[in-house]
C-alpha positions as CSV (number, residue, x, y, z in Angstrom):
1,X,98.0,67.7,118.3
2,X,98.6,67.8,114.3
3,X,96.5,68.7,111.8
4,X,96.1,65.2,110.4
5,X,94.8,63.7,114.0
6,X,91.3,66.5,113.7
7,X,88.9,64.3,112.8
8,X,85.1,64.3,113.4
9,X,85.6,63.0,116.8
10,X,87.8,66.1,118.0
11,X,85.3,68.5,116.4
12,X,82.6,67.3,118.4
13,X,84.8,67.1,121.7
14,X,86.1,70.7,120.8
15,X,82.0,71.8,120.0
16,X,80.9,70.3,123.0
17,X,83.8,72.1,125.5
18,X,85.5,68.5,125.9
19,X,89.3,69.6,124.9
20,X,91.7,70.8,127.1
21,X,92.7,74.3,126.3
22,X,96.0,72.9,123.9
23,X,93.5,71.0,122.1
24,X,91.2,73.9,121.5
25,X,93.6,75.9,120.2
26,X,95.1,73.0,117.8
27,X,91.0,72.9,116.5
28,X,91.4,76.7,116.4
29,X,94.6,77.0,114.5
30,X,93.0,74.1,111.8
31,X,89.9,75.6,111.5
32,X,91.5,79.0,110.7
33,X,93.4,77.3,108.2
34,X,91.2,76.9,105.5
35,X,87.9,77.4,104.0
36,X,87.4,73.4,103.8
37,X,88.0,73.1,107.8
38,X,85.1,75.5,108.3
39,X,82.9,73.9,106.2
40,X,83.3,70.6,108.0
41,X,83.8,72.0,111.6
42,X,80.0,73.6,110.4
43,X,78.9,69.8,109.2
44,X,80.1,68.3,112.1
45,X,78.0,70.8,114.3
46,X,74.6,70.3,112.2
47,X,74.7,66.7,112.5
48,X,76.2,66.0,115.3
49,X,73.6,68.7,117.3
50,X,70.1,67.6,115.8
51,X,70.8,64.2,116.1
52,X,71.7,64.7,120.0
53,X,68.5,66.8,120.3
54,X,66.3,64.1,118.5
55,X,67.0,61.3,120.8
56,X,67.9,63.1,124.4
57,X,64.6,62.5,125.2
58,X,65.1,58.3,124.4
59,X,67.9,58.2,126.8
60,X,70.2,58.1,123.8
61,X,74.2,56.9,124.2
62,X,76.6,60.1,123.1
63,X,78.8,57.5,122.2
64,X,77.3,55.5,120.7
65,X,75.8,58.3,118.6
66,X,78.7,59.8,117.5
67,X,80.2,57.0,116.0
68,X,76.8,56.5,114.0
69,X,77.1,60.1,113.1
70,X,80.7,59.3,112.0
71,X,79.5,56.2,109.9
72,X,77.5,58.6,108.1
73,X,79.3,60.8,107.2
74,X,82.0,58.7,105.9
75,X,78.9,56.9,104.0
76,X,77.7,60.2,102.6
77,X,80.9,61.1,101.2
78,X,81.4,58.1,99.3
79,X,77.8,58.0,97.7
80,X,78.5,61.7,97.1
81,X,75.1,63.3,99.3
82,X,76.8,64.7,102.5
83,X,76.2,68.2,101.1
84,X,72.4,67.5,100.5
85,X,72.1,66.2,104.3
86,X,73.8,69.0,105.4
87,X,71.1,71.4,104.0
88,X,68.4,69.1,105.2
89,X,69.9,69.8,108.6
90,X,70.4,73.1,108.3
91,X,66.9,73.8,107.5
92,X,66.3,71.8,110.9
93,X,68.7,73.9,113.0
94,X,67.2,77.0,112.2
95,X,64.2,76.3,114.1
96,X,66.1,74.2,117.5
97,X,68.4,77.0,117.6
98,X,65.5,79.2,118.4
99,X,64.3,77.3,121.2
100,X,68.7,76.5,122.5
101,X,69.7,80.1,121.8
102,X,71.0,80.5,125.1
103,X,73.0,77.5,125.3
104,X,77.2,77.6,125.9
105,X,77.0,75.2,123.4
106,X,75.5,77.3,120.9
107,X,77.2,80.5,121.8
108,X,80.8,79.2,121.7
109,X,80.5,78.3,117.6
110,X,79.1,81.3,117.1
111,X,81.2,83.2,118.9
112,X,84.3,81.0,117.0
113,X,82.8,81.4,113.6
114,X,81.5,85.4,113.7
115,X,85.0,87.1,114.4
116,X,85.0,90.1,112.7
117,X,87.4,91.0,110.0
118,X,88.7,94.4,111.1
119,X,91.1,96.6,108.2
120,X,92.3,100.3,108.5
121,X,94.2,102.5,106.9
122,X,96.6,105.5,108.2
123,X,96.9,108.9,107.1
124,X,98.3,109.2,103.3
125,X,97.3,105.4,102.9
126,X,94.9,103.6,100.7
127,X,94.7,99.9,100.8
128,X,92.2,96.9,98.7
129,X,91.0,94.1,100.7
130,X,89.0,90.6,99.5
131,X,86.1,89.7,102.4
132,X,85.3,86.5,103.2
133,X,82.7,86.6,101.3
134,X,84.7,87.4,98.2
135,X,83.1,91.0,98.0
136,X,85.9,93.8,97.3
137,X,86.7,97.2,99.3
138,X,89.1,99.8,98.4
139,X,90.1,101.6,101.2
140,X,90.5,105.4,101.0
141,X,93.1,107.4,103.5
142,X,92.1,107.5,107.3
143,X,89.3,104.9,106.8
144,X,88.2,101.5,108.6
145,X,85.5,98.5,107.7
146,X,85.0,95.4,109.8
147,X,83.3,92.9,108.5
148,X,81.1,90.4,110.1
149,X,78.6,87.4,109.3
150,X,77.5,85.1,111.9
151,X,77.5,81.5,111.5
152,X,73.4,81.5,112.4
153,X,72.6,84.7,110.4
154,X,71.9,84.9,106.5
155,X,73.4,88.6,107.0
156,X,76.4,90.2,105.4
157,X,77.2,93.0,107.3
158,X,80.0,96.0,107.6
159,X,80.9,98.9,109.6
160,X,83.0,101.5,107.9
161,X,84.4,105.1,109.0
162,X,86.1,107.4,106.8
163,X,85.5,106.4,102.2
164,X,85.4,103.2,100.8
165,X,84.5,101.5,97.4
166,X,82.5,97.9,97.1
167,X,82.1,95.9,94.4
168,X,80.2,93.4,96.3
169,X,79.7,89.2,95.9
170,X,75.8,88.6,94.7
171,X,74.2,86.3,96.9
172,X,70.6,86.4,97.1
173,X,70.2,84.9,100.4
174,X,72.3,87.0,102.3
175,X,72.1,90.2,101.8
176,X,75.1,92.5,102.3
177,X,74.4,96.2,104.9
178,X,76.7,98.6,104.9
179,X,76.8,101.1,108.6
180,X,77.8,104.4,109.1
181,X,76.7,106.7,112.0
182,X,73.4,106.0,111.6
183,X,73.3,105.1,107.4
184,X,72.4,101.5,106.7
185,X,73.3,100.6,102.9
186,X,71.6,97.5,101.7
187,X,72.4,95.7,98.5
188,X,72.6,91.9,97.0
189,X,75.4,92.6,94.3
190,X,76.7,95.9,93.1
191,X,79.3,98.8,93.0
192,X,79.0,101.9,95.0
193,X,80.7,104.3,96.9
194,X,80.2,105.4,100.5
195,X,81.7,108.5,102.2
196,X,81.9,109.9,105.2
197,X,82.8,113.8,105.6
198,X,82.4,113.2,109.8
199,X,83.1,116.5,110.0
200,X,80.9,118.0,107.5
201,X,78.1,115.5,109.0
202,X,77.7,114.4,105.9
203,X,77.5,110.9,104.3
204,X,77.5,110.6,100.1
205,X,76.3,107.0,98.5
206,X,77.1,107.0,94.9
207,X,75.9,104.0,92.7
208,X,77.8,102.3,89.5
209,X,75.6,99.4,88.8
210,X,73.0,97.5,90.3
211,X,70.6,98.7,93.1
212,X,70.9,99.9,96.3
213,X,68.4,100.7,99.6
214,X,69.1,103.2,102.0
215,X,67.9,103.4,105.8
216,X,68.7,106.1,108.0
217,X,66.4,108.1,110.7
218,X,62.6,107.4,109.4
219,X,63.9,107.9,105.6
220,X,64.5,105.5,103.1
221,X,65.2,105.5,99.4
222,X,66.6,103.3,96.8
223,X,69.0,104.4,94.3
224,X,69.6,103.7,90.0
225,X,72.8,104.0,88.9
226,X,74.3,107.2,88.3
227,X,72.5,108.5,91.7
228,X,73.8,109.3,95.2
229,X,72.3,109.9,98.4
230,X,73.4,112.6,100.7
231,X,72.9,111.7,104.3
232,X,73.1,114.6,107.0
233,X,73.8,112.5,110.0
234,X,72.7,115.5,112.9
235,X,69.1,115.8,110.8
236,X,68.9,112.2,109.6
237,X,67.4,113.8,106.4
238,X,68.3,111.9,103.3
239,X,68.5,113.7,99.7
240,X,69.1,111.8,96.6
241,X,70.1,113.5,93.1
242,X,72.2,112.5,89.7
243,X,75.4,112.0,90.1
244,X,77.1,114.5,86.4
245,X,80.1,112.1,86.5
246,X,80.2,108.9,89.0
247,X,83.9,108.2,88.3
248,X,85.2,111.2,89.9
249,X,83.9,109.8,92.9
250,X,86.5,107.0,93.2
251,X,89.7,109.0,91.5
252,X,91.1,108.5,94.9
253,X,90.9,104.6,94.0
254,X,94.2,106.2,91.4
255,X,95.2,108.6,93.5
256,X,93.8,111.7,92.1
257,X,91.8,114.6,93.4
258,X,89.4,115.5,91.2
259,X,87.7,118.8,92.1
260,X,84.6,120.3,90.5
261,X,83.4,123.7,92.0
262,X,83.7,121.9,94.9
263,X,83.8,124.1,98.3
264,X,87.5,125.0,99.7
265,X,86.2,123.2,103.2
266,X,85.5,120.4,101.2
267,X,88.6,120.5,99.6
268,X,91.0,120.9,102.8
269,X,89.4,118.2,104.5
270,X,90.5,116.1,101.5
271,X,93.9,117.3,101.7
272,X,94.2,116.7,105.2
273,X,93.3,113.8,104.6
274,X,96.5,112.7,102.8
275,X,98.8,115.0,104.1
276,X,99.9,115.4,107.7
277,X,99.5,119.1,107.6
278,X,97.2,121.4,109.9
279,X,95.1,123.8,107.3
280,X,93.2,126.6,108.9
281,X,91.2,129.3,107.5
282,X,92.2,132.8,109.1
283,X,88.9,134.1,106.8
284,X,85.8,131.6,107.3
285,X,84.2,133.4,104.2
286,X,87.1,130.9,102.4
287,X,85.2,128.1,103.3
288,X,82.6,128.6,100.6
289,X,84.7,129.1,97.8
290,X,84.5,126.9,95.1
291,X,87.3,125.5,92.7
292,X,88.1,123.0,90.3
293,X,91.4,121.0,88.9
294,X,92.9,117.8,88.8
295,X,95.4,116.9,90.8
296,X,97.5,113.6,91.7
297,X,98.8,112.7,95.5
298,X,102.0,112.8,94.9
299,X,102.2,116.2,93.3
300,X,102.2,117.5,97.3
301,X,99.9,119.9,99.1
302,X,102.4,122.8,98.2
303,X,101.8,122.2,94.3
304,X,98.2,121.9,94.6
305,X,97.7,124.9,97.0
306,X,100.1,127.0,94.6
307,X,97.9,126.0,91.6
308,X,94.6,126.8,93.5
309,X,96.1,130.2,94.9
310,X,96.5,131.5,91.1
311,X,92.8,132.3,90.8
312,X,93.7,135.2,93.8
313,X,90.6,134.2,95.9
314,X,93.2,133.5,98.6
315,X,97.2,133.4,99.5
316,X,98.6,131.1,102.4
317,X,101.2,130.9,104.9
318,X,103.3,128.5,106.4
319,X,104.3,128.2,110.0
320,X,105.9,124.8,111.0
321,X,102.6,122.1,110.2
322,X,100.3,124.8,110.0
323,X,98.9,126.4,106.9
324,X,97.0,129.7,107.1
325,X,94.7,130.3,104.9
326,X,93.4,134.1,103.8
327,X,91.9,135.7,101.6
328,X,92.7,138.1,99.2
């Protein structure tokens, strides 16, 4: 089966579990093909569904109905109104898809149109990805997000591990969440930053430009710009403060580190992060040291650590991947 022989009559079959399983996979292939095959593979579904549903009870002809609905359509597009009939029948699906939810019929398009969009990166990696939706992550090292939107929901949503940055599409009537252990980000359109220390149980939301809601545990709070929200994940206790410079945040973006007085256990985790190197602290009163200085990725773990050991809080050692860490 070619592309060119996927009319409206092979959508319906395919929507109605009529093709053999070559056939289904030739819809599959063209639907995943481009963003005008899913929007008519959608129309097809709208029209083709309520009208069914509207005259089942009249003893209607299938046939015979789907060539009317094909008549249509055809008719639509020449008077230039097919995408005015389609909202008219989306409004009407909403409410029959309540009462057919449990349908195979139903299930299978969602099923088809709601895979999730799934992108990680390794250790030492950062990567950018465009969703669907045309929102925008940057990736930080040893992170994930997968992104899904079902075909019946108005919701935008992602689930991300490890840092990321958003600039995010505006659209009002789907509003885009954001989950991590236990943090639900809300926004319309907008720029922040989400990280997740997993091992510091910690999750920091800085905010660049627009609004943002955060849910986690019973709190919730809604962040300006220039703020950030610091989510412990074991209390669920949420504390929002100004952020003194929101660009630091996403230096990583460049691949930088950008340190200010921040603790050496925060700073290890972030080297770990990019380097595959084991760091331990012989002392754990190192831990709570604080240091500043800019660094970039590829200036190497060696460099940076040489550069941080010249304030003598500490010296280190090397034995094969490990570095020990003590203090002075």
């Amino acid at each position: 089966m070619t592309t060119q022989t996927i009319d409206e009559t092979v959508l319906a079959a395919y929507l109605k579990g009529e093709l053999d399983p070559e056939g289904s996979e030739a819809v599959e292939r063209w639907y995943d093909a481009s963003a005008e095959n899913q929007r008519l593979l959608g129309q097809v579904y709208h029209i083709l569904y309520i009208n069914d549903r509207i005259n089942a009870s009249a003893g209607f002809d299938p046939e015979y109905s789907l060539g009317r609905v094909k008549d249509r359509m055809r008719s639509r597009r020449r008077k230039g109104i097919l995408l005015r009939a389609v909202r008219w029948t989306a409004t009407a699906a909403a409410a029959v898809v309540l009462l057919f939810a449990g349908t195979v019929f139903t299930q299978r398009l969602d099923e088809h149109m709601s895979r999730p969009l799934t992108v990680q990166t390794q250790l030492g990696e950062r990567s950018q990805v465009i969703l669907p939706d045309g929102s925008k992550v940057w990736l930080n090292s040893c992170s994930s997000v997968k992104y899904s939107s079902s075909f019946f929901s108005r919701e935008r949503r992602v689930e991300m591990t490890g840092e990321a940055y958003f600039i995010v599409e505006k659209d009002p009537h789907a509003p885009f969440i954001v989950s991590s252990d236990g943090l639900d980000i809300e926004v319309l359109g907008t720029r922040f930053n989400v990280r997740n220390d997993n091992d510091l149980h910690r999750i920091t939301t800085v905010l660049f430009e627009g609004s943002i809601e955060a849910r986690g545990g019973s709190s919730t709070a809604r962040l300006r710009p220039s703020q950030q929200i610091i989510f412990n994940t074991d209390t669920r206790e949420m504390l929002v403060s100004e952020c003194c410079s929101v660009e630091r945040s996403i230096s990583w973006i460049d691949g930088k580190f950008r340190f200010d007085r921040n603790t050496f256990s925060e700073i290890v985790a972030e080297l770990q992060r990019y380097y595959n190197v084991n760091i331990r602290f012989a002392d754990a009163r190192l831990r709570d040291e604080r240091f500043s200085g800019d660094f970039r990725v590829e200036d190497g773990i060696y460099h940076i650590l040489s550069i941080l050991q010249q304030t003598n809080k500490f010296h280190y050692e090397i034995d094969h991947n490990e570095i020990r860490l003590y203090q002075n």
